[in-house]
N, C-alpha and C positions, 0 to 999 in steps of 0.2 A: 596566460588566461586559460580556463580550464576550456574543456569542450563545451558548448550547447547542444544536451542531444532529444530536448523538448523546446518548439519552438510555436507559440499561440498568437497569431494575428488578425487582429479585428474578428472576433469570434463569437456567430453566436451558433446559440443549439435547442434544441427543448422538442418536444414529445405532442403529439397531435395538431401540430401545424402552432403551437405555441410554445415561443421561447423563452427556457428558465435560465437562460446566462446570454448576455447581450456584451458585446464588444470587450471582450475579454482578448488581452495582450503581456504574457510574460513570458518569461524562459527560465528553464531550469539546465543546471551545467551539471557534467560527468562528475560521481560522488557525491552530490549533495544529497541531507537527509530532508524529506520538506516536509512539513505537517500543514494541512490545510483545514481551514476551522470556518466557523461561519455557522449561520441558524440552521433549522428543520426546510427543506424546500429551497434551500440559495441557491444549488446547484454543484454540491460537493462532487458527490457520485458522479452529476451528468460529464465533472471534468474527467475525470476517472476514466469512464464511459468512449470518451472523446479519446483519449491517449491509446485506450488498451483497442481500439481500434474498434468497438463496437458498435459504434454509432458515429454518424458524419455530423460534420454542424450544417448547419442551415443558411451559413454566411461562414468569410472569412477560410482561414486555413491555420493546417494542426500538421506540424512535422517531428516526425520521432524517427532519431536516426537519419534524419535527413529527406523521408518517406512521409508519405500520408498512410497511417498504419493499418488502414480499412482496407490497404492494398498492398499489405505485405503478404511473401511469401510464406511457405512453410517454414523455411529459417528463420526466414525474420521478425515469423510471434515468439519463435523459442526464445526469442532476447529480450519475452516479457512473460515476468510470473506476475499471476492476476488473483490476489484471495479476496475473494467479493463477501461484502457482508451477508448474504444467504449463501450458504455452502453448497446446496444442491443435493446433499446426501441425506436418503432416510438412513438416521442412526441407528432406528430398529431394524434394517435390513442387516442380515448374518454379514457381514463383510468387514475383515481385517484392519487392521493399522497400514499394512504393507499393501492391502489392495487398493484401500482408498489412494497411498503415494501414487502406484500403478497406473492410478489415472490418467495422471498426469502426461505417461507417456503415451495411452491410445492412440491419438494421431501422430505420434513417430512410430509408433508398431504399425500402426497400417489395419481395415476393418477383417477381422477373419481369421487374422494373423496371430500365432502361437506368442507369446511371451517367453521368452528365453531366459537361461542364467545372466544375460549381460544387463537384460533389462531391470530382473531383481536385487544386482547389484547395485544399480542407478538408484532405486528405491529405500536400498538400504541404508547406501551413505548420505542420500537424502535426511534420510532420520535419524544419521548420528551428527549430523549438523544443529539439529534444530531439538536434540539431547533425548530423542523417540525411539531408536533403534531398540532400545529393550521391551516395546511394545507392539514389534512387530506384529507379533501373530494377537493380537488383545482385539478384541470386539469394539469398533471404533466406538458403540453408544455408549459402553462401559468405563468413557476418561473425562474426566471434569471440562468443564470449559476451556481452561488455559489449556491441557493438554492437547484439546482437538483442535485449537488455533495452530499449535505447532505442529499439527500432523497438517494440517493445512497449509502450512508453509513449506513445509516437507515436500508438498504434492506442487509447488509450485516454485521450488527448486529445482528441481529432479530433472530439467532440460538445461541445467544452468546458466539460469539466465541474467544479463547484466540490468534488467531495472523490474524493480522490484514496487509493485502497487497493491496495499493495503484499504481496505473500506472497512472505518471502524473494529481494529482487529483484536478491541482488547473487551468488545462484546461477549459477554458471558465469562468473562476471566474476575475473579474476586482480587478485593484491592491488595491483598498481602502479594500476590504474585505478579501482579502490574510491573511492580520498578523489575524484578526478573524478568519477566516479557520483551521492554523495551530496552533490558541488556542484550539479551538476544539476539534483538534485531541491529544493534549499533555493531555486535560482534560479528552478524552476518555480513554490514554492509564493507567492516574493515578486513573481515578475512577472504571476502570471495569480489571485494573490488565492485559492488554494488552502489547503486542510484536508489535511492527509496524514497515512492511519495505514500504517505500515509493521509487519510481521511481521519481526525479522531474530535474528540468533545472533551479529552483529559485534557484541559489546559494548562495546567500545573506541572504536569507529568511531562509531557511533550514538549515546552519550553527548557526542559533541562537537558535536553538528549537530542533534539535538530538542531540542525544551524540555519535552516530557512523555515519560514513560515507564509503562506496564503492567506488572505482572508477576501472569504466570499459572501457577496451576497446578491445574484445577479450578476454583479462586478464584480474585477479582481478591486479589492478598495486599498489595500498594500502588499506589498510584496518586497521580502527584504529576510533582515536578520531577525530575530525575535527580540533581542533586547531592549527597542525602540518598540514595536508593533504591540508587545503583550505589556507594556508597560501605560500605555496609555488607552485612558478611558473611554474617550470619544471613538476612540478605533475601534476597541470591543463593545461597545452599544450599538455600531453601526453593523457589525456582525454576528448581535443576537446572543454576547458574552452578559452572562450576570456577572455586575463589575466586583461583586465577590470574590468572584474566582480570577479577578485582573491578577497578573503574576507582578509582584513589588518587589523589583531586583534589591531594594533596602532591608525587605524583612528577611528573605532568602540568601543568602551571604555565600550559597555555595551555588550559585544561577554560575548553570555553565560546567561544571567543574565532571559532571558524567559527559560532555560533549568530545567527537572525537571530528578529528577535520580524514 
């Protein structure tokens, strides 16, 4: 049995004294890729939120690692890269490929403190991981969308860390470069022994390439494998899926076949 190293019990959480996820209970094991789906407002992010330790719930309990991760140490966020659907960065400010990585490390440089050759090595092979290294010195506003999601994964590798949280990461990436995207990230999660939970709205996309799936809305309403979850219609109405886009393991004959365990 693999490890459990996200454990959600009777959980709620939400923002001005009003909660947007109410008794929420599941677990996620060591390597699973998880895509979590669900309407505008269900509560994607707030899980997100909850894991990477940003916020506490309002009830229940949230352990990562075995920890409540609102109360990890300094080691113990390095064993979470965090690419939030707002990046945080003006792209018109003059700042590099390789500085934006640099970020990342701040708080292990310490406030004040010089950046060293060991630190821009960290940032380099960050970005020959996520295929950016020849953009080191490129003006980060100067690269397409797909490009600055992978410089942003860069920047959230670069402490190498074992689980890896995604919100919406394929925002601003055009559909041709999508199915590359999400090769990327399956080859991250097999080369470097990662966990990855993903926020996304690609439901087509995302059923080919995790092996678990969430759906929220308020509720965890399933939690399982995808090929039961995205095949059925009542599940995806109840979280906010136009059944258009239901994935029909019948029509699609190669469901599964980009999945890597």
């Amino acid at each position: 049995m693999n490890e459990k190293i996200i454990i959600f019990r009777n959980v709620n959480a939400g923002y001005n004294g009003k909660d947007v996820i109410e008794d929420v209970n599941f677990e996620i094991e060591k390597n699973d890729f998880l895509g979590i789906i669900g309407p505008n407002g269900g509560g994607k992010t707030t899980l997100l939120r909850l894991i990477a330790g940003v916020m506490k719930p309002t009830k229940g309990e949230v352990l990562v690692f075995g920890k409540a991760p609102w109360n990890f140490s300094k080691e113990d966020r390095h064993r979470i890269g965090y690419v939030r659907q707002e990046t945080f960065i003006d792209t018109s400010f003059p700042v590099s490929v390789l500085e934006t990585v640099l970020m990342g490390l701040y708080a292990s440089i310490g406030p004040g403190k010089k950046i060293a050759k060991e630190h821009k090595q960290k940032a380099i092979e960050a970005l020959e991981k996520t295929g950016m290294s020849g953009y080191a010195s490129t003006h980060i506003g100067a690269l397409s969308g797909g490009q600055k999601q992978r410089v942003f994964i860069a920047r959230s590798l670069v402490n190498n860390p074992e689980l890896l949280i995604l919100d919406e990461p394929t925002t601003g990436v055009d559909a041709k470069n999508q199915e590359a995207f999400y090769k990327l990230l399956n080859d991250l999660k097999i080369g470097l022994n990662l966990t990855i939970i993903m926020v996304s709205h690609d439901i087509n996309m995302i059923a080919k390439e995790i092996n678990k799936v969430s759906c929220v809305n308020r509720k965890i309403h399933v939690h399982g494998e995808p090929e039961g979850i995205l095949s059925d219609e009542k599940t995806c109405e109840i979280c906010g899926i136009d059944p258009k886009y239901v994935f029909d393991i019948k029509r699609h004959a190669g469901y599964g076949e980009h999945k890597h365990e």
